[in-house]
N, CA, C, O and CB atoms as a CASP TS submission, in Angstrom:
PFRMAT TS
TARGET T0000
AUTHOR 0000-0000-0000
METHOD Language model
MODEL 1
PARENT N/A
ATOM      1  N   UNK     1     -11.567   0.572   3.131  1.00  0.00           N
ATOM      2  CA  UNK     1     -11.769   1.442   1.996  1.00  0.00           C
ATOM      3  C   UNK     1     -12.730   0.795   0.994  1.00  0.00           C
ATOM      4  O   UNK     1     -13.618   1.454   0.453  1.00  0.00           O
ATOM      5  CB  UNK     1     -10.428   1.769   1.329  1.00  0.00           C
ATOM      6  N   UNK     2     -12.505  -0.718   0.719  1.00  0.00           N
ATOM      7  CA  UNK     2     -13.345  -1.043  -0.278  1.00  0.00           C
ATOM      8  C   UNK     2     -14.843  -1.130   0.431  1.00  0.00           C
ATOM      9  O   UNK     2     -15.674  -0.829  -0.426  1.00  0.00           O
ATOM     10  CB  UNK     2     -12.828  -2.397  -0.987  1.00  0.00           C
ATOM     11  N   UNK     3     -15.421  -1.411   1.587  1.00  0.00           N
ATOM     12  CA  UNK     3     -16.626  -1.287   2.265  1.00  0.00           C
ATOM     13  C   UNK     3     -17.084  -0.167   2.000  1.00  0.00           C
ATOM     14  O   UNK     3     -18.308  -0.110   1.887  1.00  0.00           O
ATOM     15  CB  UNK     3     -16.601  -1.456   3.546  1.00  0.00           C
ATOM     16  N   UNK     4     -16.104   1.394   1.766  1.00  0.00           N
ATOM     17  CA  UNK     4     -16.910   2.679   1.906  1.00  0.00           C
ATOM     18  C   UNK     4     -17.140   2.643   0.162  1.00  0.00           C
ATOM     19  O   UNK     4     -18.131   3.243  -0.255  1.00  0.00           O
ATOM     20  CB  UNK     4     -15.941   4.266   2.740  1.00  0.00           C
ATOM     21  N   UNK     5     -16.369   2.051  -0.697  1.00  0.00           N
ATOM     22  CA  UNK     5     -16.482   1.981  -2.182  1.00  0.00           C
ATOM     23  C   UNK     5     -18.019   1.609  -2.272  1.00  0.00           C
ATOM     24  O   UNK     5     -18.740   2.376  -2.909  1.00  0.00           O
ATOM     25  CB  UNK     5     -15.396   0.817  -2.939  1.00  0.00           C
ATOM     26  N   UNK     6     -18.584   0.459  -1.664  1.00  0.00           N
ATOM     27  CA  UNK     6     -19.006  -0.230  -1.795  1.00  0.00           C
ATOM     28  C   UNK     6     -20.699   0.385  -1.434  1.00  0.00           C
ATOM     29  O   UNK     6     -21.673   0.301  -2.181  1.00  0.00           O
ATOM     30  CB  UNK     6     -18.232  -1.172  -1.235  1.00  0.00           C
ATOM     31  N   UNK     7     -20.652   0.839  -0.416  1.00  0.00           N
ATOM     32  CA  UNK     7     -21.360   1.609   0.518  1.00  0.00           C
ATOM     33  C   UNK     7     -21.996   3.134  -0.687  1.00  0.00           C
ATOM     34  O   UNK     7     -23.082   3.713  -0.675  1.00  0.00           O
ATOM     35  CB  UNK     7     -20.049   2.064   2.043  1.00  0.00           C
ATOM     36  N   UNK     8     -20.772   3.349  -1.585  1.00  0.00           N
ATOM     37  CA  UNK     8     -21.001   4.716  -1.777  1.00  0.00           C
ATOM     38  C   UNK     8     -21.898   4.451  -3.043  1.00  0.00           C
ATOM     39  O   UNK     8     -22.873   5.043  -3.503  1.00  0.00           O
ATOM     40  CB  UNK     8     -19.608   5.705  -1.952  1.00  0.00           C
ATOM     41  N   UNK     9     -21.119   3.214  -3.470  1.00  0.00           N
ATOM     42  CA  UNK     9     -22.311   2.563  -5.034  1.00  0.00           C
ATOM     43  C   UNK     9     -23.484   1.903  -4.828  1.00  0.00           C
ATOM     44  O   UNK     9     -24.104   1.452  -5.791  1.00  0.00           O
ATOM     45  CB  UNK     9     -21.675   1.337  -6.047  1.00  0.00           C
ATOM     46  N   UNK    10     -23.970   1.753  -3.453  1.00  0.00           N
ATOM     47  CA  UNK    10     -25.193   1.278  -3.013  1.00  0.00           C
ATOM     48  C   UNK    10     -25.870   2.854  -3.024  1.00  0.00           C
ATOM     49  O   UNK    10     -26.995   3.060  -3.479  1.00  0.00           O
ATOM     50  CB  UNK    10     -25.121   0.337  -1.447  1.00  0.00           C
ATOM     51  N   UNK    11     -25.026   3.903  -2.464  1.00  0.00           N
ATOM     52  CA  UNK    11     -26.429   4.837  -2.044  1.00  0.00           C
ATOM     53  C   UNK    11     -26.512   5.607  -3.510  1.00  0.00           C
ATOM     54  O   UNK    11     -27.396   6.433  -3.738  1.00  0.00           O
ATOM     55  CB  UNK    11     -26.195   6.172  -0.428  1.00  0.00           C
ATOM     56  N   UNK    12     -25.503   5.249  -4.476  1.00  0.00           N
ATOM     57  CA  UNK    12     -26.008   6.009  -5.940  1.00  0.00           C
ATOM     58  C   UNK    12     -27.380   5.490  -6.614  1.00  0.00           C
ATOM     59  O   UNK    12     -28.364   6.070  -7.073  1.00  0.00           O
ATOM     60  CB  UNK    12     -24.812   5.750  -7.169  1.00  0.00           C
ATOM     61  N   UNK    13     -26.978   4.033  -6.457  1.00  0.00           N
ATOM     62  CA  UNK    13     -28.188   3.277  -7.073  1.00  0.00           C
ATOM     63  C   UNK    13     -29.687   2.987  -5.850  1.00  0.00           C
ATOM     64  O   UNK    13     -30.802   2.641  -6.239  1.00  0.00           O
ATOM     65  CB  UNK    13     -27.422   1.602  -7.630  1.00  0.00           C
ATOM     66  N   UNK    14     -29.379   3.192  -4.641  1.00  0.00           N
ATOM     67  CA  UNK    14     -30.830   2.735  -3.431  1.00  0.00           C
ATOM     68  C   UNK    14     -30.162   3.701  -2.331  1.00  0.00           C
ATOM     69  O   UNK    14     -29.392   3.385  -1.424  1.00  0.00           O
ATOM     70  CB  UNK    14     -31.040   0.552  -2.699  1.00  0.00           C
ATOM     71  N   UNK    15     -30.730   5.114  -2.704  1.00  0.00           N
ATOM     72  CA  UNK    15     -30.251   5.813  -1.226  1.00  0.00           C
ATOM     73  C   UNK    15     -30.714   5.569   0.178  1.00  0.00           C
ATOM     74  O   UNK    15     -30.064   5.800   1.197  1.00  0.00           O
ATOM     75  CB  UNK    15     -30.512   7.133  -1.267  1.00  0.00           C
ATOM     76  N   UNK    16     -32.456   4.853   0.064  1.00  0.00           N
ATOM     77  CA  UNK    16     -32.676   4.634   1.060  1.00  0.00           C
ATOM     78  C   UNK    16     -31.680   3.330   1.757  1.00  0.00           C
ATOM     79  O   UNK    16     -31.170   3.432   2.873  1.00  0.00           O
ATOM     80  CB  UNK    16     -34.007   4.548   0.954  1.00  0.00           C
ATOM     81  N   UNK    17     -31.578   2.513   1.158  1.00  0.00           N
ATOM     82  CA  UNK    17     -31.247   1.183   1.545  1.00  0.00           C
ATOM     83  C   UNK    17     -29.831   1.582   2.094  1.00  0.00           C
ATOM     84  O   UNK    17     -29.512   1.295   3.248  1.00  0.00           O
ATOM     85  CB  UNK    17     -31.310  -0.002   0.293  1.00  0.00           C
ATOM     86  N   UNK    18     -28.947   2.284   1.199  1.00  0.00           N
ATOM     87  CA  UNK    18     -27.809   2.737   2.149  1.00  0.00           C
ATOM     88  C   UNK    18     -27.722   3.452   3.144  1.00  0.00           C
ATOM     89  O   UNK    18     -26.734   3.330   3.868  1.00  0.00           O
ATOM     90  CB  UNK    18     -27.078   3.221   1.699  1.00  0.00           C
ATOM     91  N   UNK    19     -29.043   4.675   3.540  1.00  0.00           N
ATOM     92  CA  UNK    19     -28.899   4.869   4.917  1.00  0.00           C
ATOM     93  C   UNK    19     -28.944   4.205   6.279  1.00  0.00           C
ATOM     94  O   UNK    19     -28.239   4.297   7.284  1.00  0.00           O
ATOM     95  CB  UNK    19     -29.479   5.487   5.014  1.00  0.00           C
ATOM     96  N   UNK    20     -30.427   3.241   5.836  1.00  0.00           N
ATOM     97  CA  UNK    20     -30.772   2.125   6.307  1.00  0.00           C
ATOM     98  C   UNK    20     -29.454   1.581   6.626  1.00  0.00           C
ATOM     99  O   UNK    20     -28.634   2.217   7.288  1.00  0.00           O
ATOM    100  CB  UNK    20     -31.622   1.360   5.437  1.00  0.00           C
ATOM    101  N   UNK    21     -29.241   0.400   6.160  1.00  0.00           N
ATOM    102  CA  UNK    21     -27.442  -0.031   6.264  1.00  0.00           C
ATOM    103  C   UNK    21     -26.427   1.344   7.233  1.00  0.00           C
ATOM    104  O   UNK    21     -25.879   1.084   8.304  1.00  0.00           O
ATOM    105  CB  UNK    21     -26.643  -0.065   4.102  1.00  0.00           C
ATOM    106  N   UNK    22     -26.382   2.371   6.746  1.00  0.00           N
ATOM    107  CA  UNK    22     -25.398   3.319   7.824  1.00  0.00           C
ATOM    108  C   UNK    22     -26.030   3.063   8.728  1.00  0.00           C
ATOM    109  O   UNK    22     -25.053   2.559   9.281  1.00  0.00           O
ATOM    110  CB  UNK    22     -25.156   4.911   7.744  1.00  0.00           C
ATOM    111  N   UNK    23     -26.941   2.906   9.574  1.00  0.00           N
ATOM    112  CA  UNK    23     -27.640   3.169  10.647  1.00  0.00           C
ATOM    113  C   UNK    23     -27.725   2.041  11.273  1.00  0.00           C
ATOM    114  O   UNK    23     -27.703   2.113  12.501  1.00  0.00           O
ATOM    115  CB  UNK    23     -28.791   3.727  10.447  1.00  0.00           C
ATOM    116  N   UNK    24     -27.845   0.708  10.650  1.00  0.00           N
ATOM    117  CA  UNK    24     -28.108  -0.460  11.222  1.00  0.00           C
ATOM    118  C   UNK    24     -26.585  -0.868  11.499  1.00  0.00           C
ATOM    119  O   UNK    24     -26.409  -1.341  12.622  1.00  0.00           O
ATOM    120  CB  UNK    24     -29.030  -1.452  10.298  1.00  0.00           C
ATOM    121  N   UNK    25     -25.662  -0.792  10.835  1.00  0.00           N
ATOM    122  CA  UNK    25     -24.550  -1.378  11.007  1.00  0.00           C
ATOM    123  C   UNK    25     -23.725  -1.757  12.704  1.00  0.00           C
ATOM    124  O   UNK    25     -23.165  -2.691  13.277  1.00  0.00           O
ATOM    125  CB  UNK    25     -23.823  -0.489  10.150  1.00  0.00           C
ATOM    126  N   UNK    26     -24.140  -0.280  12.953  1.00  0.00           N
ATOM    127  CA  UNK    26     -23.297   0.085  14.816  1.00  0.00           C
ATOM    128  C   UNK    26     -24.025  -1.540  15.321  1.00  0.00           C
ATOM    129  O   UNK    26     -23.498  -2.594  15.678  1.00  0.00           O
ATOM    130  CB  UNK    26     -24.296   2.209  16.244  1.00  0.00           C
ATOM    131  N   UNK    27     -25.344  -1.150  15.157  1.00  0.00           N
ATOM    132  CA  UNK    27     -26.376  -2.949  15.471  1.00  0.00           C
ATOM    133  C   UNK    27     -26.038  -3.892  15.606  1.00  0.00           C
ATOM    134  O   UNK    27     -26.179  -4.576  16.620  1.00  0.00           O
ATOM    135  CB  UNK    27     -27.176  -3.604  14.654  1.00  0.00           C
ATOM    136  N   UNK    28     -25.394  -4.238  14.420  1.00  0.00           N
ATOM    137  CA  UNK    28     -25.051  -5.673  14.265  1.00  0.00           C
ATOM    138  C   UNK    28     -24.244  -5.590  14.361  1.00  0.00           C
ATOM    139  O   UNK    28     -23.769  -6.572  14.932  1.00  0.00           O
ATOM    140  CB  UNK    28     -25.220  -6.441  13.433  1.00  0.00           C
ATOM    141  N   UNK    29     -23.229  -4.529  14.005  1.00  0.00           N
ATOM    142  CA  UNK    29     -21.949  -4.909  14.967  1.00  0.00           C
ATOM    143  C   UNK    29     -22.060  -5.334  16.710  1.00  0.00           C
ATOM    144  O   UNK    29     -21.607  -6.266  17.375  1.00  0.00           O
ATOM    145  CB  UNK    29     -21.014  -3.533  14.912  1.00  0.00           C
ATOM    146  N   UNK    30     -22.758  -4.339  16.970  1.00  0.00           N
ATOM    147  CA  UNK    30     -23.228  -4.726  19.192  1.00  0.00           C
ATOM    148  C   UNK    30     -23.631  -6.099  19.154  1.00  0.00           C
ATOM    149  O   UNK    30     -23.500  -6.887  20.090  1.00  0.00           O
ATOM    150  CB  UNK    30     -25.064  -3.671  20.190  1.00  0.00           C
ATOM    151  N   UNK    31     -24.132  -6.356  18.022  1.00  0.00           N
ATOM    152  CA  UNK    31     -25.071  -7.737  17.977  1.00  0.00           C
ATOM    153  C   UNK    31     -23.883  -9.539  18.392  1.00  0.00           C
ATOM    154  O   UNK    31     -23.934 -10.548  19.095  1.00  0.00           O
ATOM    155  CB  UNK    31     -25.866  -7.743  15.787  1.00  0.00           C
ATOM    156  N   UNK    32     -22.615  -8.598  16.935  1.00  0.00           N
ATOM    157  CA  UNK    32     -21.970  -9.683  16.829  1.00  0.00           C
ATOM    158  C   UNK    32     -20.986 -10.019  17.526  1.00  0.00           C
ATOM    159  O   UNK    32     -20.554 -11.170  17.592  1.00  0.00           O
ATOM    160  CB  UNK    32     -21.673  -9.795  15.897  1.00  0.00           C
ATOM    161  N   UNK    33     -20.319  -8.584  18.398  1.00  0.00           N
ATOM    162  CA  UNK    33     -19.578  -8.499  19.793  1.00  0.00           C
ATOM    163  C   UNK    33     -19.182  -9.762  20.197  1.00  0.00           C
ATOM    164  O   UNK    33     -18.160 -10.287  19.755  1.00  0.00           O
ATOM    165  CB  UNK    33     -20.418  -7.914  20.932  1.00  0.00           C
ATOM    166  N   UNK    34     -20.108 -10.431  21.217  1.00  0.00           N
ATOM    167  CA  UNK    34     -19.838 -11.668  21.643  1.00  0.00           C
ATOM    168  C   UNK    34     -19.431 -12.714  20.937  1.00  0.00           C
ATOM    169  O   UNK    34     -18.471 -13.349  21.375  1.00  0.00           O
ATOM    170  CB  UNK    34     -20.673 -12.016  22.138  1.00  0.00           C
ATOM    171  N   UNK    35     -20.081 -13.137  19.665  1.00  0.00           N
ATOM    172  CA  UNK    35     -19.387 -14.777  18.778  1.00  0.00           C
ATOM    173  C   UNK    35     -18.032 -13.860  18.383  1.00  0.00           C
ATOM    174  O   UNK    35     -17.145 -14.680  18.146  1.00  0.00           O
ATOM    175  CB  UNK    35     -20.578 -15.665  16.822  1.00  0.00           C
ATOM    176  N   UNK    36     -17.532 -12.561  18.223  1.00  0.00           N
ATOM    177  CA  UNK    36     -16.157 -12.340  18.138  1.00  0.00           C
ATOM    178  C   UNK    36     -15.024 -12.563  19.151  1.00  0.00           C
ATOM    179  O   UNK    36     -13.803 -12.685  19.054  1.00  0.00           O
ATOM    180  CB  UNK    36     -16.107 -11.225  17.865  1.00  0.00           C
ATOM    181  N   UNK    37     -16.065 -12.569  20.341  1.00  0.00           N
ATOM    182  CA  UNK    37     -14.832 -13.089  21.652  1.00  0.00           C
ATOM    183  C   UNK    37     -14.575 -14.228  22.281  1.00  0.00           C
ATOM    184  O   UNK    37     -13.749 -14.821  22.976  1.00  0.00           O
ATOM    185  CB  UNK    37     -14.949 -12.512  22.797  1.00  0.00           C
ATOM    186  N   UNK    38     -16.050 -14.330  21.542  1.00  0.00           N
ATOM    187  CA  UNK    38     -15.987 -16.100  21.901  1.00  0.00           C
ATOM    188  C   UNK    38     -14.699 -17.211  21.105  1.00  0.00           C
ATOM    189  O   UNK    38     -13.928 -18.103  21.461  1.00  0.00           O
ATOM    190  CB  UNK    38     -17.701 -16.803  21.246  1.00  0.00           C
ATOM    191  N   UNK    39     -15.054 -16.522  19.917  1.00  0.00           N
ATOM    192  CA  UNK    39     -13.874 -16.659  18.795  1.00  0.00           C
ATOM    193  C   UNK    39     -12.443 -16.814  19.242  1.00  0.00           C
ATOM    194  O   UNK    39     -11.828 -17.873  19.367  1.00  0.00           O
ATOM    195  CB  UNK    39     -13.840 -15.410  17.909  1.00  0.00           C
ATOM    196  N   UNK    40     -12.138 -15.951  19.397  1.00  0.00           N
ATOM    197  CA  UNK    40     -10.767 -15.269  19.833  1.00  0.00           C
ATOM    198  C   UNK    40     -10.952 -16.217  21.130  1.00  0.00           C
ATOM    199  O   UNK    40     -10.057 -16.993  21.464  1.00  0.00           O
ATOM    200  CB  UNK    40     -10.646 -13.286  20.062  1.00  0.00           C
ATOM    201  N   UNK    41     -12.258 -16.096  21.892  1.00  0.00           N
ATOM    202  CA  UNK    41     -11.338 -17.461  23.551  1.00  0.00           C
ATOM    203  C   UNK    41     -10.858 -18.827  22.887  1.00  0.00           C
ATOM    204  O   UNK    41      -9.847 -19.438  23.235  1.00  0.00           O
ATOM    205  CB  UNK    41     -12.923 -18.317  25.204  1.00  0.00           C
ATOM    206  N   UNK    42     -11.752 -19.219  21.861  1.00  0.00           N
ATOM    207  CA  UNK    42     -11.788 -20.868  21.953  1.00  0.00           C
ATOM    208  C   UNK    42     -10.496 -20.600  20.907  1.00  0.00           C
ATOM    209  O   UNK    42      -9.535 -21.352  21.070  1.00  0.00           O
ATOM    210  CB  UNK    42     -13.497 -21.995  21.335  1.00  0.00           C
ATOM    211  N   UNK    43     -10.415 -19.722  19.988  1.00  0.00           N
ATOM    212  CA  UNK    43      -8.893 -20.433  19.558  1.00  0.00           C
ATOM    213  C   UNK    43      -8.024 -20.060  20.301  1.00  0.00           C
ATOM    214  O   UNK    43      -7.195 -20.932  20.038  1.00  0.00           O
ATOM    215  CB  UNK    43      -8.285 -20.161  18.221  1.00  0.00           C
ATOM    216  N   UNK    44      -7.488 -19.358  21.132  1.00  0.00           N
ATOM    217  CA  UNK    44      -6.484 -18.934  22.203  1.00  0.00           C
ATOM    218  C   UNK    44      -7.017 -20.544  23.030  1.00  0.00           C
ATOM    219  O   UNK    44      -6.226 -21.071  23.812  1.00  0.00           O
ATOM    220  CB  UNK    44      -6.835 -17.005  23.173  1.00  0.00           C
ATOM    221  N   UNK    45      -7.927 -20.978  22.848  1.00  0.00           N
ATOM    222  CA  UNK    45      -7.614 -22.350  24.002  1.00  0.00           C
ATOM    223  C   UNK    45      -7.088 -23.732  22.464  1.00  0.00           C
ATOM    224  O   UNK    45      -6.356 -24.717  22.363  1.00  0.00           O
ATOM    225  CB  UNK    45      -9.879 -23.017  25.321  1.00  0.00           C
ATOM    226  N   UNK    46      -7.712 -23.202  21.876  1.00  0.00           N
ATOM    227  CA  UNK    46      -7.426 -24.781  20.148  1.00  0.00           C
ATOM    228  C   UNK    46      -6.001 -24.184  20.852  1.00  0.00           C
ATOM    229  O   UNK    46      -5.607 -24.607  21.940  1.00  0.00           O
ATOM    230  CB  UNK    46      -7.987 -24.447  17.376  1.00  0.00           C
ATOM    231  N   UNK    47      -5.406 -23.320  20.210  1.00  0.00           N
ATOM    232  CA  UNK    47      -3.869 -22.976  20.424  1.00  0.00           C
ATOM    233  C   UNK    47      -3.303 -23.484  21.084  1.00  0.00           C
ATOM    234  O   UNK    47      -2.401 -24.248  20.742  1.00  0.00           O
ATOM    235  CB  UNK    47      -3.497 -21.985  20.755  1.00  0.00           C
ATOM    236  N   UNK    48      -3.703 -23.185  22.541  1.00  0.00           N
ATOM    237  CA  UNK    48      -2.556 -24.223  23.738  1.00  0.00           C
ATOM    238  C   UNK    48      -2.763 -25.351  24.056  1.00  0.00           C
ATOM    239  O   UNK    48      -2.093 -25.930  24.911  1.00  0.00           O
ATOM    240  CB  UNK    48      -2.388 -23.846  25.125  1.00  0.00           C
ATOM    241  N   UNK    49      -3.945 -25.985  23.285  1.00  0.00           N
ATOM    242  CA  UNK    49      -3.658 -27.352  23.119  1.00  0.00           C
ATOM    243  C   UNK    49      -3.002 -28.420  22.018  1.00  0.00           C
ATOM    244  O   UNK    49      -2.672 -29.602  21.922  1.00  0.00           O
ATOM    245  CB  UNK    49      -4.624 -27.672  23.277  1.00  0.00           C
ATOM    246  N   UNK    50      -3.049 -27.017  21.154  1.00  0.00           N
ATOM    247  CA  UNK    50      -2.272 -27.864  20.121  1.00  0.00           C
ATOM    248  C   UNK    50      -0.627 -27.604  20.340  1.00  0.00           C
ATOM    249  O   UNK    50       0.305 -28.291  19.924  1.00  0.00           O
ATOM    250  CB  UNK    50      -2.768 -27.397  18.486  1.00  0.00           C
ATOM    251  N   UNK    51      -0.596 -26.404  21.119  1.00  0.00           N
ATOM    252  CA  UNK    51       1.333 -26.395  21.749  1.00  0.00           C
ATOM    253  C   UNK    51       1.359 -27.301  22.622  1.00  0.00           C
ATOM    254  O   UNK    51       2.526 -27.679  22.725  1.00  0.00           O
ATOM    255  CB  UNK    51       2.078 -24.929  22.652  1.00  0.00           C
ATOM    256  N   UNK    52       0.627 -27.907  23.377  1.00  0.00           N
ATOM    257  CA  UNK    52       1.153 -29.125  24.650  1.00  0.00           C
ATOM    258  C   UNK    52       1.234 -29.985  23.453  1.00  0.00           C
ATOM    259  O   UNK    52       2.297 -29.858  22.846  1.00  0.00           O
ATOM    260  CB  UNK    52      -0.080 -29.779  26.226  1.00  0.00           C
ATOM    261  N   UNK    53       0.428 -30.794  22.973  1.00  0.00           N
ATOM    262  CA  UNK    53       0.306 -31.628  22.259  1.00  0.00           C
ATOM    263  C   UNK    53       1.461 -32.283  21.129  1.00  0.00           C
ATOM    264  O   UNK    53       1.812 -33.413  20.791  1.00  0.00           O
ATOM    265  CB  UNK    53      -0.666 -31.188  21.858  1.00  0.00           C
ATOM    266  N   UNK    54       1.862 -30.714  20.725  1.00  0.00           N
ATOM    267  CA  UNK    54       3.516 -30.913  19.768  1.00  0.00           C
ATOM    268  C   UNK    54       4.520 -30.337  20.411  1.00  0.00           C
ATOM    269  O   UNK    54       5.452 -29.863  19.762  1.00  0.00           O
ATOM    270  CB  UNK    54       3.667 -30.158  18.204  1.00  0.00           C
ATOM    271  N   UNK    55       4.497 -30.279  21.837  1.00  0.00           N
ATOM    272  CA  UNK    55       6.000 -30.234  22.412  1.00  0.00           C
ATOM    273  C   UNK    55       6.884 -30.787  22.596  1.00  0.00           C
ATOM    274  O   UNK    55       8.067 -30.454  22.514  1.00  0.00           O
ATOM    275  CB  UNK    55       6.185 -30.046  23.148  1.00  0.00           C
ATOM    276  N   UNK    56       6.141 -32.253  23.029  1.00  0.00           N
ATOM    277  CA  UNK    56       7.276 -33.288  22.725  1.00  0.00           C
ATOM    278  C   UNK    56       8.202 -33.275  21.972  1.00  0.00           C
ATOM    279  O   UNK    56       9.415 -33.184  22.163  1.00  0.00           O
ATOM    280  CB  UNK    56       6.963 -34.218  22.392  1.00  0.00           C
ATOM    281  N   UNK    57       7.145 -33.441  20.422  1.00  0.00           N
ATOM    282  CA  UNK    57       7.583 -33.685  19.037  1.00  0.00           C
ATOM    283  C   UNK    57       8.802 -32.527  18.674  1.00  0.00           C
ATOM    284  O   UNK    57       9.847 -32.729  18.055  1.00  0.00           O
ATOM    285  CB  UNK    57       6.186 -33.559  17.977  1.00  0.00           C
ATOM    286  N   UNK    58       8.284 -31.193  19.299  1.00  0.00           N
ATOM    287  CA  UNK    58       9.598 -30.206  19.040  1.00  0.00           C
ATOM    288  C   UNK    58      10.695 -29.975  19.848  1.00  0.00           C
ATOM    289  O   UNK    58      11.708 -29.324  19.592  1.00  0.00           O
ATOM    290  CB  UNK    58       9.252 -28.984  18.910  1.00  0.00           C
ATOM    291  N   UNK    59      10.347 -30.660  20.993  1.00  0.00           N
ATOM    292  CA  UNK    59      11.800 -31.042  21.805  1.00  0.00           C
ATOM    293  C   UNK    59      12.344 -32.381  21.378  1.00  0.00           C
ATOM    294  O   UNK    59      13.415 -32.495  21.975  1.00  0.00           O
ATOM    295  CB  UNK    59      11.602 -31.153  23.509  1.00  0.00           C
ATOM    296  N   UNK    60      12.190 -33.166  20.836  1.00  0.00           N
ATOM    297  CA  UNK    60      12.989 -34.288  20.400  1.00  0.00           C
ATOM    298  C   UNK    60      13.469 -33.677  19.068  1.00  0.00           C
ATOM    299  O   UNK    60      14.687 -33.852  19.017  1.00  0.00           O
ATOM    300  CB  UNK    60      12.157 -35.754  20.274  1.00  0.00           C
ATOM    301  N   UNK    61      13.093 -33.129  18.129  1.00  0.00           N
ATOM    302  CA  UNK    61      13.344 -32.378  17.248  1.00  0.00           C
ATOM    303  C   UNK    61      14.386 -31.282  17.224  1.00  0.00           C
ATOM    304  O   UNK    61      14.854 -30.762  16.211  1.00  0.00           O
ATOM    305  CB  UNK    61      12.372 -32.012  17.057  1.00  0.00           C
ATOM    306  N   UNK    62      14.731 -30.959  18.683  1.00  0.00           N
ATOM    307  CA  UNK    62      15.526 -29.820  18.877  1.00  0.00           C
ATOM    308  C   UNK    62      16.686 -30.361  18.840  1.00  0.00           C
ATOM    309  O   UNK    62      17.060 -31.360  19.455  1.00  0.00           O
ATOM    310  CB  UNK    62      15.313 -29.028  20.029  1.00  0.00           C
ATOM    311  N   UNK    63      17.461 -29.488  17.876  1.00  0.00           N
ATOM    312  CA  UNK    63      19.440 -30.242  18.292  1.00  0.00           C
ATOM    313  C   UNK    63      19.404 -29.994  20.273  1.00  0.00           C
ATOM    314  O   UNK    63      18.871 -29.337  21.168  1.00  0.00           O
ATOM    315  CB  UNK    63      21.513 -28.511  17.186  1.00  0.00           C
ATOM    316  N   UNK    64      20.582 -31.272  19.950  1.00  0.00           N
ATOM    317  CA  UNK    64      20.957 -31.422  21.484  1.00  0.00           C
ATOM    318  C   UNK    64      21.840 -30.515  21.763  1.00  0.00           C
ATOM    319  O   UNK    64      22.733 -30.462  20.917  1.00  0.00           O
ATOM    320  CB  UNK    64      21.527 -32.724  21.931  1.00  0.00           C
ATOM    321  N   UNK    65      21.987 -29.415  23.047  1.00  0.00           N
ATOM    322  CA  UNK    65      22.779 -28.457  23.094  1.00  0.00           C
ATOM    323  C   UNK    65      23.533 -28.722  24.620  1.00  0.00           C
ATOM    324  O   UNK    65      22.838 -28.823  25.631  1.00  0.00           O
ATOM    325  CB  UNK    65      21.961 -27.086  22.838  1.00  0.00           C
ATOM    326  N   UNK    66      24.968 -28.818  24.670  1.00  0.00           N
ATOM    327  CA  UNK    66      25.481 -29.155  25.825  1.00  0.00           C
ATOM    328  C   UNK    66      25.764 -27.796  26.832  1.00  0.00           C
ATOM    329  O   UNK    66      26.245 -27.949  27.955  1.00  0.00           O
ATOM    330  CB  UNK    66      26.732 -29.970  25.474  1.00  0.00           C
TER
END
């Protein structure tokens, strides 16, 4: 909502520049696609290395259950 706020006070004051912008956006979004999944792989991998890494630590940590 605040992007379309934002969007709507650009085309009061530079209508061209805000169509421009509507039009380019789909763009750079296609553009930025990939460093977003790339994103999302490498921390889904930071992640399971930082769970091996403190498992130990949270199984010694765990009450002992008979």
């Amino acid at each position: 909502m605040f992007t379309f706020l934002l969007w709507c006070i650009l085309f009061v004051f530079c209508w061209p520049l805000a169509i421009l912008a509507l039009i380019a956006y789909p763009f750079v979004w296609l553009l930025l696609l990939p460093l977003r999944i790339v994103g999302v792989a490498v921390h889904g991998v930071l992640e399971v290395v930082f769970l091996a890494i403190t498992l130990p630590f949270r199984l010694l940590a765990a009450p002992f259950r008979i």
